[in-house]
C-alpha positions, 0 to 999 in steps of 0.5 A, a space after each residue: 074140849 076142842 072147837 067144832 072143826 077139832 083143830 084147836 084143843 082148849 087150854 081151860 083149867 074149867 069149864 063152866 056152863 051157868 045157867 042165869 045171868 046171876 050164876 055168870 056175874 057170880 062166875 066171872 067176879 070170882 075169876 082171875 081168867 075167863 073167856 066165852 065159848 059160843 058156838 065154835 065155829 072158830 078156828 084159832 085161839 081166840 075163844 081159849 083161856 087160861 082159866 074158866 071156859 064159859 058155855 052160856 048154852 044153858 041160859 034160857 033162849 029167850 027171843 023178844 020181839 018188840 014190834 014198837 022198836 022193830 027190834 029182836 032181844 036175844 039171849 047170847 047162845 041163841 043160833 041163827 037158824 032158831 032166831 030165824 024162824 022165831 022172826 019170820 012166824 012174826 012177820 020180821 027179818 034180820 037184813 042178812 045172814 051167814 053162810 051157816 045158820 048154825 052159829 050164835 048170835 053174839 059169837 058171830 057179831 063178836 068176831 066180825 062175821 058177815 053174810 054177802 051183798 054189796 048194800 049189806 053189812 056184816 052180822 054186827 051192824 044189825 046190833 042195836 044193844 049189847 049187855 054184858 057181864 064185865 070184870 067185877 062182875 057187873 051188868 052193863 048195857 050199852 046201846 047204839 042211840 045213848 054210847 055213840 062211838 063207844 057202843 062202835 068199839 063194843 060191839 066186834 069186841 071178840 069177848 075182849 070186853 066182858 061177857 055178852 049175855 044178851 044181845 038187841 038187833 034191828 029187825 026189817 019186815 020178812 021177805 022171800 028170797 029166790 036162790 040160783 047158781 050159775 056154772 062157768 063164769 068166765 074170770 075175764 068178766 071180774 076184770 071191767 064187770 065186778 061190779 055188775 056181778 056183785 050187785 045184780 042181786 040182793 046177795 051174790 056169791 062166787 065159788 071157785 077151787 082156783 084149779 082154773 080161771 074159771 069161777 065155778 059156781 055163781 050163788 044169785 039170792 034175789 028178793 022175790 018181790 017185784 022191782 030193783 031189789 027182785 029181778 029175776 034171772 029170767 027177766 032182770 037186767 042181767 037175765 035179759 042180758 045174757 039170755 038167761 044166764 048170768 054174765 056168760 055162765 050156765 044155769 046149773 041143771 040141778 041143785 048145787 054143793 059149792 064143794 064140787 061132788 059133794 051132794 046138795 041135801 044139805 045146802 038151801 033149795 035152789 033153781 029159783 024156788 022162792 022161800 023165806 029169807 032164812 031159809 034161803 040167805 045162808 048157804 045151808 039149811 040149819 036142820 041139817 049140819 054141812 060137814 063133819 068139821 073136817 076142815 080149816 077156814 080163814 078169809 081176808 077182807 081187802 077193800 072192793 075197789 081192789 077185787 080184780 087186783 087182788 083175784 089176779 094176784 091170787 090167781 098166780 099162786 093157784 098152783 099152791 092153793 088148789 092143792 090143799 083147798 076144798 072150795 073158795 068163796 068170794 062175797 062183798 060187804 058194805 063198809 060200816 063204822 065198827 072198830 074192829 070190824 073187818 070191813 070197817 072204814 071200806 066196803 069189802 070183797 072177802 076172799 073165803 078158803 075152806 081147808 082140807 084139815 091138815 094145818 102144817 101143809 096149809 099154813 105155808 099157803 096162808 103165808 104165800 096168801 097174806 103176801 098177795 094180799 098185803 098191797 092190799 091191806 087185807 085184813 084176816 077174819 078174827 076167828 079164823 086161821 091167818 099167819 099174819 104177824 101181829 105188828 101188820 095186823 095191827 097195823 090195818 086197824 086206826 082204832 085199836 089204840 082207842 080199843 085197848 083203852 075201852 078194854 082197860 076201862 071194862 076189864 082193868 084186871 085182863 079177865 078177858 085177855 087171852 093169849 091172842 087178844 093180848 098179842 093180836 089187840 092189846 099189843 101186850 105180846 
């Protein structure tokens, strides 16, 4: 059994798919070593055991709304696109989203993923409640309002805590997005203007394939409402600004892949046709699936106040970089208070490669990008590929410490300590 991009074979005696929350408190009392498996959209071993692999696709997908709390519980397997559409039909929203709406709910919190916007928070901060499945088998619920800073710990816990079967999150009333992309903007602009880009709309994405100085795509999703949070590009403040275009680049003639020549039937609809939040927040549409996993991905996440530096930095290893990459993305995160989180503590500028699949001529380059990045403090995504030694690593994280005594109180018997936990957190490799 392999991930979705089929770079990592796993090493599981068995693997196992319950389908009650019972027959998982069951499965993992008995189990010397486990993991969860969510949807496999990771790229290293972070999701690997020794022992049993745990599916939770079987589970039922129960969504329940509660219009009292604004809250949304979701079954652990639940993916994004099908929560999406389940919120929306009802009137409610989740504040962001990833670029695919393809991944589970509770593997993507787990390992830090986000979406972009400067006043958005990653995947996580929506979390209001987790349950999980611990070591001895018993059913734990932890919330935001009764566990304080342990529920902090918990919740970007990279399935090192126990097995997460349910999940509750805030949810915000729906809303309508518009999407643009914007061709050649110029990178001189990133240098005095970062800011002005970032936050002139609810979510801004660049593109780049560091071939040239060039940003090649700029991805605008703007709330369709009126006032600060739905300027449009015809008439909002940068609109008026640039007569049209976005800070000195062109409207795209057409819909746009970020992958240059790649065509865009699987990417959300574009040229500022308003829809809702979740049809237009990720980057691809969850009807269709955007590639064949014929990649490898990592990103590292440097604090915002850095951005021009660490591009500039970047850019002068782009003769190593272009050669193996297919697209890169840069996209900004507000800073939370999650232990784990990649933008814990800081608000972020994450900087995103998508890899052609060819792990020993890209693994060098992560080498070149980790030494770019690291006056910067950059810390790599947790499920995907990265280099960094584990000391370093470890290093940009202030809670860790207090992370492995929340999983020695959890799992005193290691169930959940894989081999990448145990080096990358426990500090036990």
């Amino acid at each position: 059994m392999t991930n979705w991009a089929g770079n990592i074979t796993f090493g599981a005696e068995s693997v196992e798919r319950p389908s009650s929350v019972d027959e998982v408190r069951a499965l993992v009392a008995r189990s010397e070593k486990a993991r969860v498996l969510g949807s496999g959209h990771s790229f290293n071993r972070i999701a690997d055991s020794a022992g049993a692999l745990i599916s939770l696709d079987a589970l039922p997908p129960e969504i329940e709304i509660d219009a009292g709390s604004s809250t949304v519980r979701v079954a652990a397997s639940v993916r994004y696109g099908e929560l999406g559409r389940r919120l929306h039909d009802k009137g409610y929203a989740l504040p962001n989203l990833a670029s695919l709406p393809h991944i589970s709910v509770a593997g993507s919190c787990a390992t830090g993923t986000h979406g972009s916007g400067d006043g958005n928070g990653g995947l996580a901060t929506s979390v209001r409640a987790i349950e999980m499945v611990t070591a001895d088998g018993d059913l734990v619920t932890l919330s935001r309002d009764a566990d304080g800073d342990r529920f902090a710990g918990a919740v970007v816990a990279l399935g090192a805590l126990g097995a997460v079967v349910a999940m509750t999150l805030d949810v915000v009333p729906s809303f309508d997005v518009r999407q643009r992309v914007y061709e050649g903007l110029p990178a001189e602009v990133l240098d005095d203007r970062f800011a002005a880009v970032m936050s002139a709309a609810y979510s801004v994405s660049l593109f780049t394939d560091w071939r040239t100085s060039r940003i090649n795509q700029v991805w605008v999703k703007e709330r369709a409402a009126g006032g600060a949070e739905g300027a449009t590009a015809a008439g909002g403040r940068y609109g008026a600004e640039t007569g049209g275009g976005f800070f000195g680049a062109t409207p795209a003639d057409g819909p746009r892949h970020p992958v240059p020549g790649m065509s865009a039937v699987h990417c959300t609809a574009q040229m500022g046709v308003p829809g809702p939040w979740f049809e237009r927040l990720p980057h691809f549409r969850p009807d269709f699936t955007p590639s064949s996993g014929e990649e490898l991905q990592s990103e590292y996440m440097v604090p915002r106040r850095h951005a021009a530096a660490a591009f500039h930095a970047l850019g002068g290893i782009r003769d190593r970089i272009a050669p193996v990459l297919q697209i890169s993305e840069i996209r900004t995160i507000a800073a939370d208070d999650l232990w784990l989180s990649p933008s814990g503590g800081r608000d972020t500028v994450a900087f995103h490669f998508t890899w052609i699949k060819d792990t020993a001529a890209v693994t060098p380059v992560l080498t070149a990008i980790e030494e770019c990045l690291a006056p910067f403090g950059a810390r790599p995504h947790w499920g995907k590929v990265f280099t960094l030694p584990a000391d370093v690593l470890r290093s940009r994280y202030e809670r860790l410490d207090d992370f492995a005594a929340l999983a020695r109180h959890y799992d005193p018997r290691g169930v959940f300590a894989n081999e990448f936990v145990e080096r990358y957190v426990l500090g036990l490799g």
